[in-house]
C-alpha positions in Angstrom: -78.8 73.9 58.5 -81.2 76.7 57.6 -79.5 78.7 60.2 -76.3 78.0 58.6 -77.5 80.0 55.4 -78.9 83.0 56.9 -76.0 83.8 59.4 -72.4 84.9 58.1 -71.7 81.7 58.4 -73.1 80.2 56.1 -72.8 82.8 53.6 -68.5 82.4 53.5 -69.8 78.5 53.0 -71.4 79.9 50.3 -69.0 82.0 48.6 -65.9 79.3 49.1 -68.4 76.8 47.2 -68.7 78.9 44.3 -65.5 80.4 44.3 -63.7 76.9 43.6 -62.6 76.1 40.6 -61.2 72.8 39.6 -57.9 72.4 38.1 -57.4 71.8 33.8 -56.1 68.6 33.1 -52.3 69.2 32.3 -50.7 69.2 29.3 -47.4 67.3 28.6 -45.0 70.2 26.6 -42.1 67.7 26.4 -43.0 64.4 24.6 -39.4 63.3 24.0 -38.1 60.1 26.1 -35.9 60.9 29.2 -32.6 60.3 29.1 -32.3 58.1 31.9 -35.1 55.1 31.4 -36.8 53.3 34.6 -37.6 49.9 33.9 -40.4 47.5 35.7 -37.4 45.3 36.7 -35.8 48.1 38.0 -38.8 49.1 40.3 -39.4 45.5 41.5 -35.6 45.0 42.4 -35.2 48.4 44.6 -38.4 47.5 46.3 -37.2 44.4 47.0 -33.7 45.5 48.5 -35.5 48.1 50.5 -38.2 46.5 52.0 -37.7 45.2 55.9 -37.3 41.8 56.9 -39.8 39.2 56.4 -43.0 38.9 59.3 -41.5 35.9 61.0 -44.4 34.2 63.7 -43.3 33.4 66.9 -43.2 30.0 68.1 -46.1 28.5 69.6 -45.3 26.2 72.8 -47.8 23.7 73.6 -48.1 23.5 76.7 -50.3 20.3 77.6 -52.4 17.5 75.5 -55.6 19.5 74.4 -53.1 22.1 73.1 -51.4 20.1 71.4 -54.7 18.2 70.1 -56.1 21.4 68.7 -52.6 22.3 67.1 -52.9 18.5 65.0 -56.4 19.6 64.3 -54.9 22.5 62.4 -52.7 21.0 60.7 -54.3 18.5 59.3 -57.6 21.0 58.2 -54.3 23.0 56.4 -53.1 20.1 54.9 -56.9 18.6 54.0 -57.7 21.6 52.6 -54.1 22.1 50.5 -55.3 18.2 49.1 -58.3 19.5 47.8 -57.1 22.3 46.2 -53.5 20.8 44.8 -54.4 17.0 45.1 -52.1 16.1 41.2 -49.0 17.7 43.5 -46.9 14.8 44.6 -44.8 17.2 47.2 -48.0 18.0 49.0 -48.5 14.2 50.0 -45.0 13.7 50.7 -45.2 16.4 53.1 -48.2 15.5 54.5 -47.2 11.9 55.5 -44.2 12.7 56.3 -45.6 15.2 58.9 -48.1 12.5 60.3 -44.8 10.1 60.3 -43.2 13.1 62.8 -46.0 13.0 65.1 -45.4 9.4 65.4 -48.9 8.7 64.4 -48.3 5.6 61.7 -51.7 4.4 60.6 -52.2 8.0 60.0 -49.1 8.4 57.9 -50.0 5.0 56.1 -53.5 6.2 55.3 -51.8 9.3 53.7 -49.5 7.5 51.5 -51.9 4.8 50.6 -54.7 7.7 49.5 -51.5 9.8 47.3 -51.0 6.0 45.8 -54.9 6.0 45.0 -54.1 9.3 43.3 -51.2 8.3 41.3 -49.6 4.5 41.7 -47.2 5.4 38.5 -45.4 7.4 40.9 -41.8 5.6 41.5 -40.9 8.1 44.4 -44.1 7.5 46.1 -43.2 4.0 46.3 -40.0 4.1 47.4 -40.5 6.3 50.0 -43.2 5.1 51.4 -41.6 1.5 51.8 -38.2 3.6 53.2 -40.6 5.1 56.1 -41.7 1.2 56.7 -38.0 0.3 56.9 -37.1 2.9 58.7 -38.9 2.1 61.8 -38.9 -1.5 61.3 -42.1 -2.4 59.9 -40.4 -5.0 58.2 -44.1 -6.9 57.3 -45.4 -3.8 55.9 -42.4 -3.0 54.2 -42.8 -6.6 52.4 -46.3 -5.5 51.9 -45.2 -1.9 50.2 -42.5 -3.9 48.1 -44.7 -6.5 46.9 -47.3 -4.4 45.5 -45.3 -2.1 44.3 -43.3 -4.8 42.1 -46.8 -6.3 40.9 -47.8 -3.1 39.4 -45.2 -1.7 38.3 -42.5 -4.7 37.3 -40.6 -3.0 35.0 -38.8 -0.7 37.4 -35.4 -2.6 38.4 -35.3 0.1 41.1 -38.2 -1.5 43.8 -36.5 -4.9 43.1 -33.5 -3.8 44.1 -34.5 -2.4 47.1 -36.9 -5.1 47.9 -33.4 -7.9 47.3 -31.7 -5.7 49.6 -34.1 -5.7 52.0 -34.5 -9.3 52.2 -30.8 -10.1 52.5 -30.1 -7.3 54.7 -32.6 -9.3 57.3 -30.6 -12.6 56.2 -33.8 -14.1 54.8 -31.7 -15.4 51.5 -34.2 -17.6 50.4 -36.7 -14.8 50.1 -34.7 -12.5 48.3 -33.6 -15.6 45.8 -37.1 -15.9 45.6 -38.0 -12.4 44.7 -35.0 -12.9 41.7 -37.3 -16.2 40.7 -40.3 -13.7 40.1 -37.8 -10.9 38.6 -36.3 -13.2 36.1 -40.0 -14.4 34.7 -40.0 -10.7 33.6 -36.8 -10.9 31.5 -34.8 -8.2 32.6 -31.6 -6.1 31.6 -28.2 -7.5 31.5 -27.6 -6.1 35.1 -30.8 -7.8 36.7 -29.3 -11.2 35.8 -26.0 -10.4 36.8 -27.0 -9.3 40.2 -28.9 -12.4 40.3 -25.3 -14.3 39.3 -23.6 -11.8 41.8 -26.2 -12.7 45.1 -25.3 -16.5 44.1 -21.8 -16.2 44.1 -21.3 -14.7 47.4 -22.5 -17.2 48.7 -20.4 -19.9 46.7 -24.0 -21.4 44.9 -21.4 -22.4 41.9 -24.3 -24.8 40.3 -27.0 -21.8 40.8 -24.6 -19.9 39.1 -24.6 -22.1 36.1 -28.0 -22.8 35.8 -28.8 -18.7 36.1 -26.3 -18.2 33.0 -27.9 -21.5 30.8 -31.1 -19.1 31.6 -29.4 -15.9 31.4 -27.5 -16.9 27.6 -31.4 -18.1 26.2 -32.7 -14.5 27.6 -30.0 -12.7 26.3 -28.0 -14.6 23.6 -25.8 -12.1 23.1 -21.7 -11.7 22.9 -21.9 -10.0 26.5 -23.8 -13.0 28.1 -21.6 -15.5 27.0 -18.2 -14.1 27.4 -19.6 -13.2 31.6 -20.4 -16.9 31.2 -17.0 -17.6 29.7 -15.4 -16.5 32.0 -17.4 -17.3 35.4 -15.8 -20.7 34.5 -12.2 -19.4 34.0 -12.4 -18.1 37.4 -13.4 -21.0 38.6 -10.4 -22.7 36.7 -12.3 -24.9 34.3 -10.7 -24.4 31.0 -12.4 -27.2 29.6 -16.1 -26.0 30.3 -14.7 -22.3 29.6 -14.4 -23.4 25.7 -17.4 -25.3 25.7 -19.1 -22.2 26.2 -17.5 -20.3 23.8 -18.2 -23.1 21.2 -21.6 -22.8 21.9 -21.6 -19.3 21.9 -20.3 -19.4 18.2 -23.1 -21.4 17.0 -25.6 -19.4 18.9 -24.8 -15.6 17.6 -22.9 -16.5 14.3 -25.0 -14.7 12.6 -25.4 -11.5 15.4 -24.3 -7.9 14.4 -21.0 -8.5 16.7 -19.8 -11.7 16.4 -16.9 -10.5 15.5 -16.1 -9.3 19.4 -17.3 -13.2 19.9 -14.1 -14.5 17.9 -12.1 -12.0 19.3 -12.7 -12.5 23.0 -12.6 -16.5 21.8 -9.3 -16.4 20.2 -7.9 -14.4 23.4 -8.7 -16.8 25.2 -7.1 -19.6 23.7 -4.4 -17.4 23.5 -4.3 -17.2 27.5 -4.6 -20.9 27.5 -1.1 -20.6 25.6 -2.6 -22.7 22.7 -2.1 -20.3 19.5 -2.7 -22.8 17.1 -6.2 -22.9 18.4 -6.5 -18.9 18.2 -5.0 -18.9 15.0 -7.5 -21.4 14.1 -10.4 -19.7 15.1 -8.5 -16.0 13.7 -9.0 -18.0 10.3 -12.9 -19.2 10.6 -14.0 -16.0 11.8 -12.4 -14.1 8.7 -13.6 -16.5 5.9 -17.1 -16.7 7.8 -17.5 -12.8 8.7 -18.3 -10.2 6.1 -15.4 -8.4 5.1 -17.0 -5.0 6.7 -17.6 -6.5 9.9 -14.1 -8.1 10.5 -11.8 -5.3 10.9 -11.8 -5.7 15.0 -10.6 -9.7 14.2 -8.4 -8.3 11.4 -6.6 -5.8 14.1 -6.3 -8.5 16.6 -4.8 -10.6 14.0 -2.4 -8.4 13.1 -1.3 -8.0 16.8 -1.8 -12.3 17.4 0.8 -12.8 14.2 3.2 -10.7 15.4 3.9 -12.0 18.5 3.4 -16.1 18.0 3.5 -16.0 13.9 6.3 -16.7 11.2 6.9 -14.4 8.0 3.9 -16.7 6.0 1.1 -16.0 8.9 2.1 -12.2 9.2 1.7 -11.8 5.4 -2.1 -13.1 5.9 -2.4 -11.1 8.3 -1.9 -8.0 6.3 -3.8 -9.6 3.4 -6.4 -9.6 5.6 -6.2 -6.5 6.6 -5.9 -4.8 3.3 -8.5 -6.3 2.1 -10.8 -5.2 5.0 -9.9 -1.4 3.4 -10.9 -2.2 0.6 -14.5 -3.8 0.9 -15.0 -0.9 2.9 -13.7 1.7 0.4 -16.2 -0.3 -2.5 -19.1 -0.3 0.1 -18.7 3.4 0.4 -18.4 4.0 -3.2 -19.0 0.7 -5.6 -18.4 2.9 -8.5 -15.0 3.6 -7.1 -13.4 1.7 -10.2 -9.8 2.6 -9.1 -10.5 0.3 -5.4 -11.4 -2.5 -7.4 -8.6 -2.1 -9.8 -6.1 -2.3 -6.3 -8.5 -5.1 -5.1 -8.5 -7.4 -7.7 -4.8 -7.1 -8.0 -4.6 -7.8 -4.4 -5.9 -11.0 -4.7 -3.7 -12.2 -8.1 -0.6 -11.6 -6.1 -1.9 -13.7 -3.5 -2.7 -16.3 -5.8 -6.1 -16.5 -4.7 -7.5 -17.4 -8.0 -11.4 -18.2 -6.6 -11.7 -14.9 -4.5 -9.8 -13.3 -7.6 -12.5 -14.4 -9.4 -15.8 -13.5 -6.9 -14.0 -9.9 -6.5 -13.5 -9.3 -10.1 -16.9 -11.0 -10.3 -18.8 -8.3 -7.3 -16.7 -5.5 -9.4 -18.2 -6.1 -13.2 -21.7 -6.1 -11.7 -21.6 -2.4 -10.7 -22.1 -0.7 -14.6 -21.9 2.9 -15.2 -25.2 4.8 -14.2 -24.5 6.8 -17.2 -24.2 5.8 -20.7 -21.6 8.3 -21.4 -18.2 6.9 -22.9 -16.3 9.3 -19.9 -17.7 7.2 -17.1 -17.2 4.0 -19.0 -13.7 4.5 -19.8 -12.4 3.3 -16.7 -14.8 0.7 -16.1 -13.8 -1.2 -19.0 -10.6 -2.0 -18.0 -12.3 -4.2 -15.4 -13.6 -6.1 -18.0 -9.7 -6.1 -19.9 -8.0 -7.3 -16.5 -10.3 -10.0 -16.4 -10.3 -11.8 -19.5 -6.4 -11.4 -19.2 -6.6 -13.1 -15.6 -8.6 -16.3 -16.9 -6.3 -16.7 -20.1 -2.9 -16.0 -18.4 -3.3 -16.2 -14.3 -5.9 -19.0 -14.3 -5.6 -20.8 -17.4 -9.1 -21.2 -17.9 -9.6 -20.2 -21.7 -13.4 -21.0 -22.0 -14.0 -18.4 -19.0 -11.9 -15.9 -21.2 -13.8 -16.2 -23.8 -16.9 -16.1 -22.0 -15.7 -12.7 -20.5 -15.2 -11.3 -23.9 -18.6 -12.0 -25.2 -20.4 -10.8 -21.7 -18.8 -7.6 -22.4 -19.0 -7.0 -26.4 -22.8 -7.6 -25.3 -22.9 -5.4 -22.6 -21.9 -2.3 -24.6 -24.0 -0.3 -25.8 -22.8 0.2 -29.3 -25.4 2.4 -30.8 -24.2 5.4 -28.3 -20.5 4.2 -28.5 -18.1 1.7 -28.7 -14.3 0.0 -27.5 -12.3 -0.8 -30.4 -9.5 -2.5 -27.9 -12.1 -4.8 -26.3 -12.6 -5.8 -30.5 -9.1 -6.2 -31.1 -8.5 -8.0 -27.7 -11.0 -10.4 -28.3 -9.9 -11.2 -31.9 -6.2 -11.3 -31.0 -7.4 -14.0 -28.2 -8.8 -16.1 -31.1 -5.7 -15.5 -33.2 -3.6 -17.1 -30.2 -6.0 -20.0 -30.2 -5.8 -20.5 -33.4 -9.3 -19.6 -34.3 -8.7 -17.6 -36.9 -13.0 -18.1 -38.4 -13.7 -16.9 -34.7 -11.4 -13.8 -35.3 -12.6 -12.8 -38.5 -16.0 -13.2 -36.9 -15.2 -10.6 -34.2 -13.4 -8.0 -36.5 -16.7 -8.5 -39.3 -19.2 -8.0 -36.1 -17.2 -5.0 -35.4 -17.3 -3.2 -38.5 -20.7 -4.2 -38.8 -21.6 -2.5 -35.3 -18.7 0.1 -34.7 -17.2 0.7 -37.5 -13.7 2.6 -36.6 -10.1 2.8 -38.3 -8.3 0.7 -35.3 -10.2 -2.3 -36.4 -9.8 -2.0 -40.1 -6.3 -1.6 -39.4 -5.6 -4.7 -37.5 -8.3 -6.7 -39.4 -5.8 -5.6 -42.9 -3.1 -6.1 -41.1 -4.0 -9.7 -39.6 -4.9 -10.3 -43.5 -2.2 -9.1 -45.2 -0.1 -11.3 -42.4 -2.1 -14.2 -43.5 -1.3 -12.9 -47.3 -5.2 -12.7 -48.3 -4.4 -9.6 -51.0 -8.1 -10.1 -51.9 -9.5 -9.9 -48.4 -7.4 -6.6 -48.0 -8.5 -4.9 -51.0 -12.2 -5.8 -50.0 -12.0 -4.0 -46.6 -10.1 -0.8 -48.2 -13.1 -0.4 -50.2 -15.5 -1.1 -46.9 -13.5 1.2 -45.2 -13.3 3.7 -48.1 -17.4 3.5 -48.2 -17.8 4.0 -44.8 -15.1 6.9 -44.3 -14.7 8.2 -48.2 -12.7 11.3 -46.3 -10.4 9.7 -44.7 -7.2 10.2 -46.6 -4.6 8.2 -44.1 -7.0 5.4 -45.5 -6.5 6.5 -49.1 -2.7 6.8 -48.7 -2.5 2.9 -47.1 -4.8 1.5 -50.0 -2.3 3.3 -52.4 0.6 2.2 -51.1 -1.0 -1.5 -50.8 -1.3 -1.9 -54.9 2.2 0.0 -55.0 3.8 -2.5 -53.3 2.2 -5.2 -55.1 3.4 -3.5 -58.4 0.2 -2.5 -59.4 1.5 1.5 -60.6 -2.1 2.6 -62.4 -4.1 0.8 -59.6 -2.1 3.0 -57.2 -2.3 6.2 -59.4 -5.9 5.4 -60.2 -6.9 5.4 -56.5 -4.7 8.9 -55.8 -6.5 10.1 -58.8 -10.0 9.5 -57.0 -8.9 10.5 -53.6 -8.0 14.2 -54.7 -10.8 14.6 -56.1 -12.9 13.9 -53.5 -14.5 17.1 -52.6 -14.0 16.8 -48.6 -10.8 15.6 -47.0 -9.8 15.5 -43.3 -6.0 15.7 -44.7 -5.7 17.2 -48.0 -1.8 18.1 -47.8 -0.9 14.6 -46.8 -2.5 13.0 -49.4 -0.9 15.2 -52.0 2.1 14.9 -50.0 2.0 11.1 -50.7 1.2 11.3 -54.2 3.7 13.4 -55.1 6.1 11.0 -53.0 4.8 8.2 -55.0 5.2 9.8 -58.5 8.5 11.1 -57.5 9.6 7.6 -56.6 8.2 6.5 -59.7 10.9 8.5 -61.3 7.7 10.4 -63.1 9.2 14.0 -62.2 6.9 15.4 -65.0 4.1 13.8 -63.5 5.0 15.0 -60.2 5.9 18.7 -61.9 2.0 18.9 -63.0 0.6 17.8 -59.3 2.6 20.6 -58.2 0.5 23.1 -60.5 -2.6 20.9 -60.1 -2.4 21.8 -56.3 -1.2 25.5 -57.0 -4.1 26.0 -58.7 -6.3 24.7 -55.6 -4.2 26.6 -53.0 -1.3 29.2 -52.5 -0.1 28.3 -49.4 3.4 29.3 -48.7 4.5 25.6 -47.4 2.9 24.5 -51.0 5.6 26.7 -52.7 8.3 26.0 -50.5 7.8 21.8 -51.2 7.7 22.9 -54.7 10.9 25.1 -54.9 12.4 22.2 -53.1 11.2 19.9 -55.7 12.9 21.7 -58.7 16.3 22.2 -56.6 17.3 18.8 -56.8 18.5 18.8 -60.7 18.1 22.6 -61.6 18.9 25.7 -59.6 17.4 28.1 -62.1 13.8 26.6 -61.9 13.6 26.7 -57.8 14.6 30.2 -58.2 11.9 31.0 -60.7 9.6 29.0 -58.2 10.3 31.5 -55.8 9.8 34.2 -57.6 6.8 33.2 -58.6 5.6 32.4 -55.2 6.6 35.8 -53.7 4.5 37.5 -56.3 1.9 35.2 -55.5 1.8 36.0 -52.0 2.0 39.8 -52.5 -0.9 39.9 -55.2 -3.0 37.5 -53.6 -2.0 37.7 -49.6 -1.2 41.0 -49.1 -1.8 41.0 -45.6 0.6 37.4 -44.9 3.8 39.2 -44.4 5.1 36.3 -42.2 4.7 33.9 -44.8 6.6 35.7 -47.3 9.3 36.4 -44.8 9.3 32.6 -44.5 9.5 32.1 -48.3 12.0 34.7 -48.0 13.9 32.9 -45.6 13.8 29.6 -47.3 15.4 31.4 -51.0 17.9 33.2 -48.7 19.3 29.5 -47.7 18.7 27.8 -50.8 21.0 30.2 -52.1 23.6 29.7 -49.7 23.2 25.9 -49.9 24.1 26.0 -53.5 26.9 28.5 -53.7 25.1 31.2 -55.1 27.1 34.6 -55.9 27.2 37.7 -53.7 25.3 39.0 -56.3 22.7 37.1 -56.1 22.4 36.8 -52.4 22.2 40.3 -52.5 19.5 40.5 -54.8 17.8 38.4 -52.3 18.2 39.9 -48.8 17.7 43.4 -50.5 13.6 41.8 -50.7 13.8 41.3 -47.0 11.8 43.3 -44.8 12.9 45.0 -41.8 11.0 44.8 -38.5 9.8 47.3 -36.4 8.2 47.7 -32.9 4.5 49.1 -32.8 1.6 50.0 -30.8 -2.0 49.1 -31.1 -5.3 49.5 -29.1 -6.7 46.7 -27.0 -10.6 46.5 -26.4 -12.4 44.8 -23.7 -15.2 42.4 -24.7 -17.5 45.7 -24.3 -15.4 47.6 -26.5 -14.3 50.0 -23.9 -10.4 50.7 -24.5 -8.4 49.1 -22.3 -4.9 50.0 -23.1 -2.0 49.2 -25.5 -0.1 46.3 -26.3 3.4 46.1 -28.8 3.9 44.1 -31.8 6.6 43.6 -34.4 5.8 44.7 -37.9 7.7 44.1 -41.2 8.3 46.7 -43.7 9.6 45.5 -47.2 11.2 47.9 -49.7 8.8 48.5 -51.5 6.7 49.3 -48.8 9.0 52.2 -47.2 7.5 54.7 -49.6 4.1 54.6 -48.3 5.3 54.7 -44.6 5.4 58.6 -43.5 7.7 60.3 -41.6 10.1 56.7 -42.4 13.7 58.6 -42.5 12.5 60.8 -39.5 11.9 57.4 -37.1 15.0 56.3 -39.2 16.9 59.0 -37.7 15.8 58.7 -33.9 16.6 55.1 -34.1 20.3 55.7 -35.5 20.5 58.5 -32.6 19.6 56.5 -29.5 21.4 53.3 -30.7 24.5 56.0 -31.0 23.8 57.4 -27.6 23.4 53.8 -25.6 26.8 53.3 -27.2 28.2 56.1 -25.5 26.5 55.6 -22.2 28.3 52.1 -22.4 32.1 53.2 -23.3 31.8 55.7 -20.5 30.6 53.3 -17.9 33.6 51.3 -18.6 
């Protein structure tokens, strides 16, 4: 090497060592993302369509024993080795044994499937295919063996006694297999276990097995399924008589099941089939008075079909009884507050004259109050109670229970919040008609007492004054007076009580008080019906000073009007100067109520005419009428934004046209376009 460095050599060595120079890490210029984008998919899919075929070994010929020897050698180190690594994978196993079972080595093969069982005995596929390579090469003993350990630990999977029964009869060994069904059946299977139990039996005509099996199968299972298969085992076999003993049993076995309805179906059919429809029709009957109304729709629909083929007019209307009322127990279930399903209900059963089930519906249909105790949600509830109490006095006669109804519901009210006066009046009327007339007044004072409204002080007066009790009358005026001192219909019917009895200042005393009360609900009417009374007292001056009396409390234009009405009858003169007087009213004192005095206007205009007036005169009055006009004014939102125009008819009265501007000019437009529509029309024609 040190002659290397001293020859030429080793000197251009030399200078190519120093003159390399490495190259700069290189810089990306463009950082922006291509425009075509390669994904890892992408790669792995091309590589994959591109590569060659797969490596495929040749196969290996053995050629004598020890080849063939070192060849099992192999394979079983690769599949030992596999077990180790993978020994939870079923597959593995499989393949193993089955391997071993292709070399037609079978203690091998068995010792494979017996260590994957040590592994995992849960396994059903293990099991069954283990016993399937028994079977398949007639290993019929080991194939029992397989079986009957597999069925000892794991007895709950109808598969391996399946196979196992098929096994055995396969082979013809039929008392084995029945006895492999003996062991099954301890375990209580399925529906299908016992009826391929019933099945074997029968194919090979064991009728008295077959009966026994079902006696076992019906305490297994009591179910509708069991005993109609039962049911009709023995119609096949043509015994009718046994056939309906089992269904009688059946019926006192699941009675009470979830579908024992499909029970009295499959019952009634087949009494039906026995052409006996009295029978079916019978049991039709029992099953609907026995079965809750929500579970018998299925009988109901059969019914319906059973009446229509064998029944008269009478069975198909119970028939649709039945059926409607099946809608409506299931429209309350869904909704018990649905008041309007009970009303139908109940009436349902009064037209069938059903007066007990009447009685438990309207019964079920009072128990389900209001949630809320609000008067909107009680309104139609009530009415429940109303259609009862008339059911027990008129439909079933039973006038204790009516009575009873009424006090059950006066009691279930809650008449602090609010109150019925028509169950009140109901219950007091029901006395009346008994002739309880103590028990009535006994209602009506409870009443008052509790919920004092006018209804009831109206019928109680009127039941009194019916009874002629002019004291008792006078007594509740007052108590209704106290209670309700504004009430002026009240006042007016008190009045018109001691008018009637000829009692003038009692009547005039008790107007007197009512106007002066300082709030009314009525005012007008209760002037209204004093003046009525003086009037028809023949007291005009009397009547003359209420008029002022209530001028000087109001100015309404109706007031005026009654008034100018009032002095018409004997003396023109004085309803004009009424009217006068109210149009100056209204103009000093309502300036802005120009409808009202165009009604007052109006009203003179045709009292004139009704009374013949002169032309003069009429034209004195139509020259005070206003004319109307058509304007425009603003509309504002609720914001106070503008939001556009609207029109509106104005009156102008005479005096009034002064202070209008510009009046002749609008005058003058108005006389010009009516001229020119005029003109438009003549030449049209």
């Amino acid at each position: 090497m040190s002659g290397f460095g001293e020859g030429p050599l080793g000197t251009k060595l030399h200078q190519s060592a120093t003159a390399v120079k490495y190259p700069k890490p290189t810089r990306v210029k463009n950082k922006t993302s291509a425009q075509v984008q390669i994904t890892a998919e992408q790669i792995v899919r091309e590589a994959k369509e591109r590569q060659e075929e797969t490596y495929k070994a040749p196969k290996q010929k053995i050629q004598d024993a020890e080849e063939l020897a070192e060849y099992r050698l192999k394979k079983r180190k690769e599949f030992e080795d596999l077990i180790r690594r993978v020994y939870w994978n079923e597959a593995v196993w499989v393949k193993y044994a089955k391997w071993e079972e292709s070399q037609k080595d079978f203690p091998r093969a068995r010792s494979v499937w017996e260590r994957a069982l040590d592994h995992n005995y849960r396994s059903h596929s293990l099991w069954l295919k283990y016993a399937e390579m028994e079977m398949s090469h007639k290993f019929v003993n080991h194939a029992r063996n397989v079986w009957d350990r597999a069925v000892k630990l794991l007895p709950r999977v109808d598969q391996f006694w399946y196979k196992y029964i098929h096994m055995e009869e396969m082979m013809g060994q039929i008392q084995n297999a029945r006895m492999i069904f003996e062991r099954w059946m301890n375990w209580e299977p399925d529906h299908n276990g016992w009826n391929a139990y019933i099945k074997m039996e029968t194919r090979y005509k064991e009728w008295d097995r077959v009966r026994k099996i079902y006696e076992r199968y019906v305490q297994c299972h009591p179910s509708v399924k069991a005993w109609v298969r039962w049911a009709k085992f023995e119609m096949s076999q043509r015994e009718v008589a046994k056939a309906r003993e089992v269904y009688e049993l059946a019926v006192e076995s699941v009675e009470r099941e979830v579908d024992a309805d499909a029970l009295y179906v499959k019952f009634a059919q087949f009494e039906e089939l026995c052409k006996e429809p009295e029978r079916a029709r019978a049991i039709y009957k029992y099953a609907l008075d026995n079965l809750p109304k929500e579970k018998a729709q299925a009988v109901y629909q059969n019914f319906m079909t059973f009446e229509k083929q064998y029944g008269n007019e009478a069975g198909i209307d119970d028939a649709v009884l039945g059926k409607k009322r099946v809608e409506y127990e299931d429209e309350v279930r869904k909704d018990p507050t649905n008041y309007d399903a009970w009303f139908d209900y109940t009436r349902l059963e009064e037209n069938a004259g059903e007066i007990e089930k009447a009685r438990e519906v309207y019964e079920r249909a009072i128990a389900n109050v209001p949630p809320a105790t609000a008067k909107q949600f009680w309104r139609r509830y009530i009415y429940l109670w109303i259609n009862y109490a008339l059911f027990e006095e008129l439909e079933a006669g039973d006038l204790e229970r009516a009575r009873e109804v009424y006090r059950e519901c006066l009691k279930l009210i809650p008449h602090k919040v609010f109150s019925f006066s028509k169950i009140w009046v109901m219950a007091s009327e029901f006395e009346i008609r008994q002739k309880r007339l103590d028990a009535a007044r006994k209602i009506l004072g409870l009443a008052i007492g509790l919920a004092p409204k006018d209804k009831i002080f109206k019928v109680y007066i009127d039941m009194e004054m019916q009874l002629g009790n002019v004291d008792r009358c006078r007594t509740l005026y007052q108590k209704h007076l106290e209670i309700a001192p504004h009430n002026c219909f009240t006042w007016e019917k008190f009045a018109e009580l001691e008018n009637s009895l000829g009692e003038t200042e009692r009547a005039r005393a008790i107007f007197e008080i009512a106007i002066a009360r300082p709030v009314l609900d009525m005012p007008e009417v209760l002037w209204k019906a004093y003046v009525d009374f003086e009037i028809g007292e023949g007291e005009r001056a009397r009547a003359r000073d209420l008029y002022e009396r209530l001028l000087d409390r109001t100015q309404h234009v109706k007031v005026w009007m009654s008034y100018a009405q009032f002095e018409a009858a004997p003396m023109a003169s004085k309803a004009r100067a009424v009217y006068e007087r109210a149009l100056l009213s209204l103009k000093e004192m309502q300036p802005d109520a120009k409808e009202e005095r165009v009604m007052l206007l109006e009203a003179w205009k045709a009292f004139e005419e009704s009374v013949g007036s002169s032309e003069e005169v009429l034209a004195k009055v139509e020259k005070k009428l206003p004319r109307r006009v058509k304007r425009k004014r603003p509309i504002y939102t609720e914001d106070g934004t503008p939001a556009g125009q609207e029109e509106y008819y104005d009156y102008i009265f005479p005096e009034e046209q002064g202070a209008v501007p510009n009046l002749k000019i609008l005058e003058a437009a108005h006389r010009w376009k009516k001229q020119k529509l005029e003109q438009e029309g003549g030449e049209g024609e």
